[in-house]
N, C-alpha and C positions, 0 to 999 in steps of 0.2 A: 504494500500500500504506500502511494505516494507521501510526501512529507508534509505538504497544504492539507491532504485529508486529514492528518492526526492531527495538523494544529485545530483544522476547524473540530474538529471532535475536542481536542481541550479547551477552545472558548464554548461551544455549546455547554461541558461542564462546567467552567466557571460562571457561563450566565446563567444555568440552573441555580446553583450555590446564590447567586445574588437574588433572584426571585426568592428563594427559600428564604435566603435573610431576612431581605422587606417583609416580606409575609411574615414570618414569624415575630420581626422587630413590632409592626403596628399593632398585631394581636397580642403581643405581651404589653403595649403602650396604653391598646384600650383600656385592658383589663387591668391597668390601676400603677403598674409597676414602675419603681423609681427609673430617671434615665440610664444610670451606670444598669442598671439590672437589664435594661433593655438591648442597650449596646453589645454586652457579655452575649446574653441569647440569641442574637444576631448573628454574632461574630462567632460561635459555635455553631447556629445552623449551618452560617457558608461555609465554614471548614469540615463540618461534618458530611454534608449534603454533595460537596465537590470532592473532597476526599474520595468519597465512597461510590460515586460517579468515575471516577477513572478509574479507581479500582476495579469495578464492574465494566470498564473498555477495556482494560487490560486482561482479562480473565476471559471473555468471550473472545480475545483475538483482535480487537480494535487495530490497540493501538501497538 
């Protein structure tokens, strides 16, 4: 597989990982929590959610 295909497969996971954050960051913002606490569960969705996203292109043969 060409080397433009894997990078675009790593920005598709990192732009997952950024939706997941927003998502996560606003619904933890509704729901009352201070902003550090917000930031935190953010910044763990995108590391978790992009992490685990390459992971799983590496594993099927992506990348």
């Amino acid at each position: 597989m060409s080397t433009t295909v894997q990078v675009l497969f790593v920005v598709v996971a990192v732009l997952v990982g950024v939706v997941v954050a927003v998502i996560s960051g606003v619904l933890s913002k509704v729901s009352g929590s201070p902003t550090g606490i917000v930031i935190r569960d953010s910044s763990v969705a995108f590391a978790g959610t992009a992490g685990l996203t390459l992971l799983l292109l590496k594993a099927i043969g992506v990348l």
